[in-house]
N, CA, C and O of each residue as an XYZ file, in Angstrom:
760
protein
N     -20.313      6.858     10.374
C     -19.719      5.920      9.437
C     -18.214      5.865      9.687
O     -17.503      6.859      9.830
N     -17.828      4.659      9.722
C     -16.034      4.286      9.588
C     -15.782      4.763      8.857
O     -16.676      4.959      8.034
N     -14.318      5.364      8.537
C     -13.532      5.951      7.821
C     -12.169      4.515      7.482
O     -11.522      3.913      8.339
N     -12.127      4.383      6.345
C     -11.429      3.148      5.759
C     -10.411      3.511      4.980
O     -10.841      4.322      4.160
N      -8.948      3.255      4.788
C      -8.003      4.027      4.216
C      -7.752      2.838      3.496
O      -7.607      1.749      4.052
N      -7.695      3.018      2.250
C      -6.924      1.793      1.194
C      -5.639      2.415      0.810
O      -5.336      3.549      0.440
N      -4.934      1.254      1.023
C      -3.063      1.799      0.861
C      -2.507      0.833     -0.560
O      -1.564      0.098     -0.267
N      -2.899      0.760     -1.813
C      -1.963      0.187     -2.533
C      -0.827      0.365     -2.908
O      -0.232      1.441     -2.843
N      -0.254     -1.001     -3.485
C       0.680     -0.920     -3.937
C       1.731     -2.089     -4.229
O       1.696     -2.658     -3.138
N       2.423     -2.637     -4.815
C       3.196     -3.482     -4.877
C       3.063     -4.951     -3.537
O       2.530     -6.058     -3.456
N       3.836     -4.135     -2.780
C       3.946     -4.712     -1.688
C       5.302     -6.029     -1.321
O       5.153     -6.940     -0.506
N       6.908     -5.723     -2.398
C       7.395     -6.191     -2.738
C       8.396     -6.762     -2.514
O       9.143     -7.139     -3.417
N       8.691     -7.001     -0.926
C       7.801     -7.517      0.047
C       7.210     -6.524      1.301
O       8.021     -5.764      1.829
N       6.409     -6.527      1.572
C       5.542     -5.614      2.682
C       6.480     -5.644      3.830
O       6.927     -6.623      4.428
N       6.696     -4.342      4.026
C       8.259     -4.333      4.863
C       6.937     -3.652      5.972
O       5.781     -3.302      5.732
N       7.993     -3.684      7.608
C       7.473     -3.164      8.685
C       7.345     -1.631      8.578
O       6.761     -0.919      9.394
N       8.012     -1.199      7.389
C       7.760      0.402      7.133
C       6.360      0.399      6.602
O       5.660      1.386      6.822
N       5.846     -0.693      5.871
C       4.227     -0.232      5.484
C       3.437     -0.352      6.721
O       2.557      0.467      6.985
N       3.687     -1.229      7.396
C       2.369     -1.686      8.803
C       2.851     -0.531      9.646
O       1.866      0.207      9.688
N       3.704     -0.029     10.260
C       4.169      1.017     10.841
C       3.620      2.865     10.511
O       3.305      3.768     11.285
N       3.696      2.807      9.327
C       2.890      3.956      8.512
C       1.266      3.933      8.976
O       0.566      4.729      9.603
N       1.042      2.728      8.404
C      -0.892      2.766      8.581
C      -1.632      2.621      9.896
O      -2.750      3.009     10.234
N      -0.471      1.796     10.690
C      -0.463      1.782     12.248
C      -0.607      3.250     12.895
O      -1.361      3.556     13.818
N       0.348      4.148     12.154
C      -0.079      5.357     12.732
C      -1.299      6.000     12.209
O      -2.104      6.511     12.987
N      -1.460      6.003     11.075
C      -2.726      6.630     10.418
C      -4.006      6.024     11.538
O      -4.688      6.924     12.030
N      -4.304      4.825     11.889
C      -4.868      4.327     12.827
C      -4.911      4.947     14.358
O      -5.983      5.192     14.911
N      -3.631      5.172     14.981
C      -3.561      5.177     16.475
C      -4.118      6.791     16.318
O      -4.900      7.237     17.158
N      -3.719      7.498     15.345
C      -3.803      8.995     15.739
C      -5.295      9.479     15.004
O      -5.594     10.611     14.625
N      -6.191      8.109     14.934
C      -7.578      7.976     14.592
C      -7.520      9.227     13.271
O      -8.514      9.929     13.082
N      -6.898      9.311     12.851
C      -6.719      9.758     10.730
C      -8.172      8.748     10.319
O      -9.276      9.103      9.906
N      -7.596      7.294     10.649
C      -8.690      6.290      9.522
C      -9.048      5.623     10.862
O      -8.338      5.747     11.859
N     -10.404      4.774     10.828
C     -10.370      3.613     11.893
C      -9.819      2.042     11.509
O      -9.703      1.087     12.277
N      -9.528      2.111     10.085
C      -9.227      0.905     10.040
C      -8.043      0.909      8.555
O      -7.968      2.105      8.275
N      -7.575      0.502      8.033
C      -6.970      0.285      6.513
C      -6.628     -1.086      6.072
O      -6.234     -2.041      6.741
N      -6.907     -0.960      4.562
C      -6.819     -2.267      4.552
C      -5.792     -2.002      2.884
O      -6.044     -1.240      1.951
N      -4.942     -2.714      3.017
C      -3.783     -3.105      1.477
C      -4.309     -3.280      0.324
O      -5.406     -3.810      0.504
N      -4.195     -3.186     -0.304
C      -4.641     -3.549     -1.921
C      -3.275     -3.654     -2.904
O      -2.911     -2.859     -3.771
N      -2.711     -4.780     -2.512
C      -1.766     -5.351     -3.797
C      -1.599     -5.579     -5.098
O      -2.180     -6.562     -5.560
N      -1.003     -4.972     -5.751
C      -1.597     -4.974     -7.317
C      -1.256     -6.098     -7.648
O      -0.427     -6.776     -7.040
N      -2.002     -6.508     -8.899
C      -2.105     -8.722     -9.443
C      -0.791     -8.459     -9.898
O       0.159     -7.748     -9.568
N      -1.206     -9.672    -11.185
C       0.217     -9.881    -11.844
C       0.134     -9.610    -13.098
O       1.019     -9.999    -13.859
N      -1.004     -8.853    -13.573
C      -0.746     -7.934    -14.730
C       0.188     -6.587    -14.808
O       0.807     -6.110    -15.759
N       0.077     -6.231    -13.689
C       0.961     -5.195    -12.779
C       2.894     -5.094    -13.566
O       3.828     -5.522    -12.887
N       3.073     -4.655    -14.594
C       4.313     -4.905    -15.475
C       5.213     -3.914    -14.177
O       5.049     -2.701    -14.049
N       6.179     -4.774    -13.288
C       7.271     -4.647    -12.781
C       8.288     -5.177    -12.871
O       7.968     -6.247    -13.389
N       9.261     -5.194    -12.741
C      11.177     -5.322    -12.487
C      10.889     -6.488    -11.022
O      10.362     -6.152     -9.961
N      11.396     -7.844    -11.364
C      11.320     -8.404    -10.229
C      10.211     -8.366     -9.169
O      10.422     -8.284     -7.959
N       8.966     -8.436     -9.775
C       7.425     -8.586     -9.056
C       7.390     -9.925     -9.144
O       7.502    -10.596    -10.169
N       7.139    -10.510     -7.409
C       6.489    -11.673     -7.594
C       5.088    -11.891     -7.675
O       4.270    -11.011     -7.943
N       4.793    -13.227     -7.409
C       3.895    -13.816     -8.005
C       2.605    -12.841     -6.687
O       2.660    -13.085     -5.482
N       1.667    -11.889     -7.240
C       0.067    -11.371     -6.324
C       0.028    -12.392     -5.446
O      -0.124    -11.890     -4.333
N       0.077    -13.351     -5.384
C      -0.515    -14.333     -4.577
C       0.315    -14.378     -2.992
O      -0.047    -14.429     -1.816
N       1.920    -14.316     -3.900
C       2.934    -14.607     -2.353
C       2.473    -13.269     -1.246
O       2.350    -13.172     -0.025
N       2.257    -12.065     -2.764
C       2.812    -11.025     -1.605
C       1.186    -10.472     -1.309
O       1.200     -9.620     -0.421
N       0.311    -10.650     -1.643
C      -1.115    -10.963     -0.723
C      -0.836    -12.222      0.544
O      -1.462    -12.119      1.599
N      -0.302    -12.861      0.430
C      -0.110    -14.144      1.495
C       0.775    -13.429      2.626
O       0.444    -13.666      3.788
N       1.832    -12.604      2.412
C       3.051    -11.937      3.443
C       2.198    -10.568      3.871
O       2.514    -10.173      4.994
N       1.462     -9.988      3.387
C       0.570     -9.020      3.962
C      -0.187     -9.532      4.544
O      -0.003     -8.857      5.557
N      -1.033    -10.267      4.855
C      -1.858    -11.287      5.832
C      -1.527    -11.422      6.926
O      -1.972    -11.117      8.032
N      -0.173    -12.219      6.302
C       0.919    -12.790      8.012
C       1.442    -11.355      8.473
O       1.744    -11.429      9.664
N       1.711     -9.765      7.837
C       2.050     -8.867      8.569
C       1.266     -8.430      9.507
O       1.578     -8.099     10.651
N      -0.350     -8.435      8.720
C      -1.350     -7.859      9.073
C      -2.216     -8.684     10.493
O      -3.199     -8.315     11.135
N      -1.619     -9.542     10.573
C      -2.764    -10.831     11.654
C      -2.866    -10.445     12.905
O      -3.928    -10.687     13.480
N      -1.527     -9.587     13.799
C      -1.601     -8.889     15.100
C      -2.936     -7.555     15.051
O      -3.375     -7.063     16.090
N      -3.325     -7.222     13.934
C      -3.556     -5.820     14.428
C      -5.138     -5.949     13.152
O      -5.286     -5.889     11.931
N      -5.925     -6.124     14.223
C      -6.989     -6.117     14.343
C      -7.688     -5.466     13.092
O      -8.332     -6.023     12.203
N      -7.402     -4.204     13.254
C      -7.592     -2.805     12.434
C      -6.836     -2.611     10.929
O      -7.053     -1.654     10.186
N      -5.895     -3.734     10.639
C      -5.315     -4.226      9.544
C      -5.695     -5.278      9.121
O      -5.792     -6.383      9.654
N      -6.076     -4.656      7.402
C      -6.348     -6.118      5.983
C      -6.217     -5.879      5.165
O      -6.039     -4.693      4.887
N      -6.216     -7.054      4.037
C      -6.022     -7.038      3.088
C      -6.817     -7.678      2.133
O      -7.188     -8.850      2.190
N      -7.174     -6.515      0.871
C      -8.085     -6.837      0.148
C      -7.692     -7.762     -1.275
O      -6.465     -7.674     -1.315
N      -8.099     -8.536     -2.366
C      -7.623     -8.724     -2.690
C      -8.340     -8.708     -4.319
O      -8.298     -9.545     -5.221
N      -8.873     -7.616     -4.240
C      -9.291     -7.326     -5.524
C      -8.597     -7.170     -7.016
O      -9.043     -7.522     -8.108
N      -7.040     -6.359     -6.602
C      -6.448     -6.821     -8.046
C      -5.740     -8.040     -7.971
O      -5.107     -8.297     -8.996
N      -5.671     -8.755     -7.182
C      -4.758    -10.282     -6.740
C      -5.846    -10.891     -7.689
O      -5.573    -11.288     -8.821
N      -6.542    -10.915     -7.385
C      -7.820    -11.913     -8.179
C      -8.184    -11.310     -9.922
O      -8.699    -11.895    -10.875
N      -7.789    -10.270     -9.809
C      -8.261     -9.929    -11.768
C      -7.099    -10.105    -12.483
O      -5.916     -9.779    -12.380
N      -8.017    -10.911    -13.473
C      -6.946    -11.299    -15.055
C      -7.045    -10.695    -16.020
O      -7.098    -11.194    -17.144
N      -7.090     -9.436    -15.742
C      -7.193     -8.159    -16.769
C      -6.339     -7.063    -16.103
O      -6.140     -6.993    -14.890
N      -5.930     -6.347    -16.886
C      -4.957     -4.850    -16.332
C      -6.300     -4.328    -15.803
O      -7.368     -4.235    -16.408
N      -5.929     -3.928    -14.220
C      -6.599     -2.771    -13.912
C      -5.484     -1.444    -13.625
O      -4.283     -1.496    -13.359
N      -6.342     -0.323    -13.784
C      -5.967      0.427    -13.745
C      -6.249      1.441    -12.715
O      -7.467      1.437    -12.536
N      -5.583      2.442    -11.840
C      -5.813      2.709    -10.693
C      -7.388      3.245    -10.626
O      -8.090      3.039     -9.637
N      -7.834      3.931    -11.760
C      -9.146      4.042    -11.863
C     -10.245      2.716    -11.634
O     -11.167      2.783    -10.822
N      -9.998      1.599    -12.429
C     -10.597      0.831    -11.719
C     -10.688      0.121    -10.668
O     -11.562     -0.569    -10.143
N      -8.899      0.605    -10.297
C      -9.508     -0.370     -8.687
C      -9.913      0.247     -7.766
O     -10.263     -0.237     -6.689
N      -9.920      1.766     -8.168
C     -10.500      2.670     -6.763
C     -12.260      2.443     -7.454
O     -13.042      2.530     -6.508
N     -12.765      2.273     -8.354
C     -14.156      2.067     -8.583
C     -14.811      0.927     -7.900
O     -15.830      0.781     -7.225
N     -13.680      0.045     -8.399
C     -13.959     -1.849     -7.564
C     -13.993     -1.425     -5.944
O     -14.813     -2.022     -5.248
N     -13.376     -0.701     -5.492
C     -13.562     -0.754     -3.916
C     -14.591      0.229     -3.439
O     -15.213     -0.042     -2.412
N     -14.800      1.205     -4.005
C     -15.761      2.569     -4.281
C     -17.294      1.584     -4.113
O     -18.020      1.706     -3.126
N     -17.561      0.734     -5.129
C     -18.905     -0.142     -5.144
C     -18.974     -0.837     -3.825
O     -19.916     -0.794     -3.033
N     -17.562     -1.646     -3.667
C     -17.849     -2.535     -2.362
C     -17.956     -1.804     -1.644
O     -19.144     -1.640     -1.366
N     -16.672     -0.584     -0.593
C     -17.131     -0.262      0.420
C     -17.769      1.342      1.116
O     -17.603      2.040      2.116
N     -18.715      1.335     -0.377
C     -19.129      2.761      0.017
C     -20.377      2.930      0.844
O     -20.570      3.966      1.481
N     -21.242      1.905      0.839
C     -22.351      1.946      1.588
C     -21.733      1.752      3.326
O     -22.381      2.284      4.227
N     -20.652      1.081      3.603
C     -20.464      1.175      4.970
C     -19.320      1.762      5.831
O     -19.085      1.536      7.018
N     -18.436      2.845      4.667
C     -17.145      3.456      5.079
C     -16.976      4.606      4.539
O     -17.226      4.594      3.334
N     -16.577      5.817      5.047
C     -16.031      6.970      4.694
C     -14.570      6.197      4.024
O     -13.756      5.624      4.749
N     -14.467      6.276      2.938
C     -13.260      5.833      1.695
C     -12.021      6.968      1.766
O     -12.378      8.146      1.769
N     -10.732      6.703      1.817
C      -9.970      7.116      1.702
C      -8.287      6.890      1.284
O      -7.300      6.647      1.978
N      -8.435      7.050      0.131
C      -7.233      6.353     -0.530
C      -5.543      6.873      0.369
O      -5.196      8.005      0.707
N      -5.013      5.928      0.484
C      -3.637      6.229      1.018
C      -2.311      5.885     -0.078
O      -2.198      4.805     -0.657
N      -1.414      6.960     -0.213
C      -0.153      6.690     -1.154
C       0.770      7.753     -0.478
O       0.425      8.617      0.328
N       2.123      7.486     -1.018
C       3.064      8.354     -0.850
C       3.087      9.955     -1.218
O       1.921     10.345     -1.279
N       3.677     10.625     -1.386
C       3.531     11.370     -2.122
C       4.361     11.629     -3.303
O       4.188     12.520     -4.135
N       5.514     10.521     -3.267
C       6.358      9.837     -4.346
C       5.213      9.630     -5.266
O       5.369     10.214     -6.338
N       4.238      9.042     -5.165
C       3.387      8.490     -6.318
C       2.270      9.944     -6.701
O       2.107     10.484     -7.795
N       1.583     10.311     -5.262
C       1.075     11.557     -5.901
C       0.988     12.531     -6.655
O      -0.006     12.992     -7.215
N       2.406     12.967     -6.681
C       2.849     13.818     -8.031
C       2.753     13.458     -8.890
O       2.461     14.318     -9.722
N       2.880     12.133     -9.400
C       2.661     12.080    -10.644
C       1.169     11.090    -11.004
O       0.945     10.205    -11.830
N       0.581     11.557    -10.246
C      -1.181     11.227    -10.591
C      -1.997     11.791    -11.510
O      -3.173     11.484    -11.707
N      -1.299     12.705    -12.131
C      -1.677     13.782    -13.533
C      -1.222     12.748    -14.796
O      -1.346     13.058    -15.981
N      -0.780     11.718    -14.412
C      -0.290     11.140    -15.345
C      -1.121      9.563    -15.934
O      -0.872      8.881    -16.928
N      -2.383      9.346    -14.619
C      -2.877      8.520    -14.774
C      -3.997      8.234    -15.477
O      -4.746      9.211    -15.475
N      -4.417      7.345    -16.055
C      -5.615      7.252    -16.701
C      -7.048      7.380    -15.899
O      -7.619      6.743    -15.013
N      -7.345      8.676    -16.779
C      -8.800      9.365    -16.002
C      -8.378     10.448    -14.876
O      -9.243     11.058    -14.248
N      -7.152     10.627    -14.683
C      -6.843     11.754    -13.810
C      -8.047     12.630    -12.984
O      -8.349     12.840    -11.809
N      -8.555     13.016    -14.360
C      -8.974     14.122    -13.823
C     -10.320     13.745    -13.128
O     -10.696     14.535    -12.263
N     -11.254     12.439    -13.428
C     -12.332     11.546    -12.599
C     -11.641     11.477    -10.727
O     -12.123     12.123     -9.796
N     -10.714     10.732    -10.653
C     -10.160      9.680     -9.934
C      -9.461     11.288     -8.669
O      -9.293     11.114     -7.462
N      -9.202     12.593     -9.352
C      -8.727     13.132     -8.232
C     -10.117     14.085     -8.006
O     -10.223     14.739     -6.968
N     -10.570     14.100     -8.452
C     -12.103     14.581     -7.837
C     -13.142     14.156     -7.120
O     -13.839     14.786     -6.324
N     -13.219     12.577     -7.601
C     -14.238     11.711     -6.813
C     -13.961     11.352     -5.438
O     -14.765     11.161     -4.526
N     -12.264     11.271     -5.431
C     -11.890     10.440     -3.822
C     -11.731     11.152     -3.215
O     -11.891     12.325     -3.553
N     -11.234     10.694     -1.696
C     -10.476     11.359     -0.878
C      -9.002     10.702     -0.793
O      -8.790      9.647     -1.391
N      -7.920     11.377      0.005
C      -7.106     11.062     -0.577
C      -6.173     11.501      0.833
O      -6.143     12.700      1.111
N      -5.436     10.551      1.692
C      -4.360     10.980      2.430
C      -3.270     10.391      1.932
O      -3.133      9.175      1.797
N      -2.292     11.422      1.585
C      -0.995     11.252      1.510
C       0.327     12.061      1.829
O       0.663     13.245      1.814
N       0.927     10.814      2.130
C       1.948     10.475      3.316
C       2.857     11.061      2.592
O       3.128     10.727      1.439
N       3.587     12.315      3.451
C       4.643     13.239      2.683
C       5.821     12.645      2.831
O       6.211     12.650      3.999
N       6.894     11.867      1.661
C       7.999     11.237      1.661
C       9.323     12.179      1.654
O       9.360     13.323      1.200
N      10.368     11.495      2.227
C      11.775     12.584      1.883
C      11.580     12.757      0.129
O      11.311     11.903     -0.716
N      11.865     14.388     -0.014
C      12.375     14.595     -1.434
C      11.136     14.577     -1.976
O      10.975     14.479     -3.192
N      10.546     14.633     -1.467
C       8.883     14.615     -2.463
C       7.917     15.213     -1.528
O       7.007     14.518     -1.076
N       8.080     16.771     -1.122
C       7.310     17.410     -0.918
C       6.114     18.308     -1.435
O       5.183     18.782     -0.785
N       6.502     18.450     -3.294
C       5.658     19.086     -3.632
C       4.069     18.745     -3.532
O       3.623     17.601     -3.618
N       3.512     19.574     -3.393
C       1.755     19.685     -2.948
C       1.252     20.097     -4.189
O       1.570     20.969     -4.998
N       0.205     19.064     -4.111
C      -1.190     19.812     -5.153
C      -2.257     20.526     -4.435
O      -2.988     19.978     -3.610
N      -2.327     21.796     -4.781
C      -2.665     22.295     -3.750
C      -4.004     22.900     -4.249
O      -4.401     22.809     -5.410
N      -4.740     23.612     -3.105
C      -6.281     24.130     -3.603
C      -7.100     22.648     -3.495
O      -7.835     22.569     -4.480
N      -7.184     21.850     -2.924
C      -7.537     19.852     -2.893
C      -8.306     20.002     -1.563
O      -7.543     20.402     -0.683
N      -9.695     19.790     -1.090
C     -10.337     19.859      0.148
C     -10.383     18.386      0.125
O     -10.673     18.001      1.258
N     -10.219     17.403     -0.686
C     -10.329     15.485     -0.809
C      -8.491     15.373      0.027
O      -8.295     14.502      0.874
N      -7.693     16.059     -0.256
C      -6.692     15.603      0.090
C      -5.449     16.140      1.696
O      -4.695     17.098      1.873
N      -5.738     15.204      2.345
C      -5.049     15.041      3.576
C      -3.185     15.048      3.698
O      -2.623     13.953      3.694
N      -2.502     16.095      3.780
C      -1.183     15.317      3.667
C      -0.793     14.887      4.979
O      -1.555     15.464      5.755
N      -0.051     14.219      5.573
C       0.132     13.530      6.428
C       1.599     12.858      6.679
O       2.001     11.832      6.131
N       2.285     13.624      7.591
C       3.540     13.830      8.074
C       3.968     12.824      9.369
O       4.035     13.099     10.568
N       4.243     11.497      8.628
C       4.667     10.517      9.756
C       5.711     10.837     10.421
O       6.444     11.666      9.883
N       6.137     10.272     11.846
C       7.001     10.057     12.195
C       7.800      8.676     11.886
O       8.039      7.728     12.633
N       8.135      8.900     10.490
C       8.666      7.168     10.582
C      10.568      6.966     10.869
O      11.408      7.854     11.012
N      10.715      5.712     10.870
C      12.192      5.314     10.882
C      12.699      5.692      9.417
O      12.319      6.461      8.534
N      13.856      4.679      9.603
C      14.415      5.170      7.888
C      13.536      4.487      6.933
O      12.970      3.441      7.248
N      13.383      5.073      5.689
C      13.094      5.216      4.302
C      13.797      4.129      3.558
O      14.580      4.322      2.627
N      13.487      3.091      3.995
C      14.804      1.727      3.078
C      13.708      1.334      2.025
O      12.563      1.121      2.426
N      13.997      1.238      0.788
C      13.216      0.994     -0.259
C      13.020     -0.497     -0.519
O      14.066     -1.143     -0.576
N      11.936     -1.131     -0.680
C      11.792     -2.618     -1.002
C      13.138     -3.372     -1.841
O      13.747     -4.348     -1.404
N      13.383     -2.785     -2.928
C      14.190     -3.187     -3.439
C      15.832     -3.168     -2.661
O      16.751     -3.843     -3.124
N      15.946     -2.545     -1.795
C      16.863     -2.984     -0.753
C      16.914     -3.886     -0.042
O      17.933     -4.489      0.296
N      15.825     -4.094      0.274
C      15.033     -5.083      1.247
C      15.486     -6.410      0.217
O      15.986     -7.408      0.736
N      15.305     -6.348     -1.037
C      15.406     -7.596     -1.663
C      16.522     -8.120     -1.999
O      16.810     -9.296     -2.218
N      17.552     -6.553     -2.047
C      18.799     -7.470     -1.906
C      19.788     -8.074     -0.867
O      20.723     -8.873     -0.830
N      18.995     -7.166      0.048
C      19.861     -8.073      1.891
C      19.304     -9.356      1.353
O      20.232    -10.142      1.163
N      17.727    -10.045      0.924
C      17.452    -11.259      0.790
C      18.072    -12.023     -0.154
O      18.389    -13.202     -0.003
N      18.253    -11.334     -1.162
C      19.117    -12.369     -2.365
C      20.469    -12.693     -1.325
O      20.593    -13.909     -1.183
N      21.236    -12.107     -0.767
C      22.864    -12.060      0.074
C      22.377    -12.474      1.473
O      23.111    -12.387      2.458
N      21.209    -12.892      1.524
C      21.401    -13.862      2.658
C      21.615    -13.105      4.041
O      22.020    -13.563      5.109
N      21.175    -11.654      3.667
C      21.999    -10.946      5.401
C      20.097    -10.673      5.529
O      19.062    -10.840      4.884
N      20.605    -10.148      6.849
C      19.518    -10.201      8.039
C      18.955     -9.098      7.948
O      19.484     -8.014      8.195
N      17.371     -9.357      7.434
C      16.285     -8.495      7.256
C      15.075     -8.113      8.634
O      13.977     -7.601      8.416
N      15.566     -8.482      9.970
C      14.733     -8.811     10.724
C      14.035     -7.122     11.235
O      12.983     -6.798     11.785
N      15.399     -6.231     10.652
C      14.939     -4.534     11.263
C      13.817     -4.424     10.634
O      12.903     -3.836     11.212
N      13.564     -5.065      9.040
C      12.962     -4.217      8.172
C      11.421     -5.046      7.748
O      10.489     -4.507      7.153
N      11.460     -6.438      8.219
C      10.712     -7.413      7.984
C      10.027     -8.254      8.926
O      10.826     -9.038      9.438
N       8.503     -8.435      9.477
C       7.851     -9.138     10.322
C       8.352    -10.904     10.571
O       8.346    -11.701      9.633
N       8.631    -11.164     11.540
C       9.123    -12.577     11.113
C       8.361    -13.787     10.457
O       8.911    -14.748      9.918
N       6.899    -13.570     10.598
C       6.373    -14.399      9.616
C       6.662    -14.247      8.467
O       7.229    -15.175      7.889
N       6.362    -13.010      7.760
C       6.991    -12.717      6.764
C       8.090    -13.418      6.231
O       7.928    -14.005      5.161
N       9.443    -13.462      6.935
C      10.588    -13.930      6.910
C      10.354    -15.315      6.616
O      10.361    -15.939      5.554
N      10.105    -15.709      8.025
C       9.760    -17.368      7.206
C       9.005    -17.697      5.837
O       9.656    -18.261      4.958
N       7.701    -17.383      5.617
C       6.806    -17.261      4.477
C       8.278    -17.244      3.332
O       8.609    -18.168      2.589
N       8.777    -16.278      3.448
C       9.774    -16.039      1.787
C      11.373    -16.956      2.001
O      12.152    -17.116      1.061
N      11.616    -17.455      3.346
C      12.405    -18.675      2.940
C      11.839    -20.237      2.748
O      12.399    -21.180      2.188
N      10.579    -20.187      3.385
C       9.074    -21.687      3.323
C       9.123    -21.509      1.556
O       9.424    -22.573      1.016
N       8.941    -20.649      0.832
C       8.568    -20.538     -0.470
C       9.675    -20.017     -1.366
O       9.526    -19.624     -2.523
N      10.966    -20.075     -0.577
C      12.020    -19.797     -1.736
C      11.909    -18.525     -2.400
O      11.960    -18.603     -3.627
N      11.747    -17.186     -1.830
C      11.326    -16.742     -2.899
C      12.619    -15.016     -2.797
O      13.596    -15.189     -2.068
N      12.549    -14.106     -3.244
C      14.017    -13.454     -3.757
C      15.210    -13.859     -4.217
O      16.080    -12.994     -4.331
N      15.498    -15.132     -4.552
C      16.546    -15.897     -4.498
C      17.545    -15.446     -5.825
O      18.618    -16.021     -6.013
């Protein structure tokens, strides 16, 4: 059976640091394939656009590489889900044909004690996550959980990313050029 890594998250805008991350989880055969899961627009954030754009700019990141997609299960619900349900929603779809394996930072991991159903959601899955600067602590005694020590570039946070775009300076280090076009075609950080 394939081994399938779901990576949510925002995606605000899907910088070359996310495809670069899962790209490796891929080459160094971790997962055979991963696919995004963007949270909708019940999703209460600070300057979140509209599920739809940034499901549309993960697409255009994702279109070279075969082994990259994107799902779009909370893009499509008009109800709060909650990380419990969207790992259930993908759990139903792709358990009959994939070894499942959730992917996050470990910025977010730590504080997974904090989520609704905790204690379901870190028992049932599996779980690789990607050890970030400054956020090394481990939950430890976990046979579901993989940590996983990229070699990545710098650590530039989306919201950086959004303000080179509001000022008009050049995002091309940090951003696929479809991408790029897509968010000046649609006006959108402005």
């Amino acid at each position: 059976m394939k081994k399938i890594g779901f990576f949510g998250g925002c995606f605000n805008p899907p910088s070359n640091i996310h495809i670069n991350l899962v790209k490796e989880l891929v080459i160094n055969k971790v997962v055979d394939e991963v696919i995004f899961v963007p949270v909708g627009n019940y999703y209460k954030k600070q300057n979140l656009i509209d599920a739809k754009h940034r499901y549309n700019m993960l697409k255009l990141a994702c279109e070279d590489y075969p082994y990259l997609d994107v799902e779009d299960i909370a893009v499509k619900s008009e109800i709060t889900l909650y990380a419990t349900d969207t790992f259930e929603l993908i759990n139903e779809k792709y358990k009959n044909i994939a070894e499942i394996y959730l992917i996050m930072g470990s910025d977010n991991f730590i504080k997974i004690s904090t989520w609704k159903n905790y204690e379901n959601i870190i028992e049932k899955y599996k779980y690789i996550v990607i050890e970030r600067p400054n956020y090394k602590e481990k939950i430890n005694n976990r046979n579901n959980v993989i940590y996983y020590n990229l070699q990545q570039e710098e650590d530039i946070s989306a919201t950086k990313i959004r303000h080179l775009l509001k000022n008009k300076e050049d995002t091309r280090r940090y951003l696929n050029d479809k991408v790029i076009k897509y968010i000046e075609d649609n006006q959108l950080y402005k």
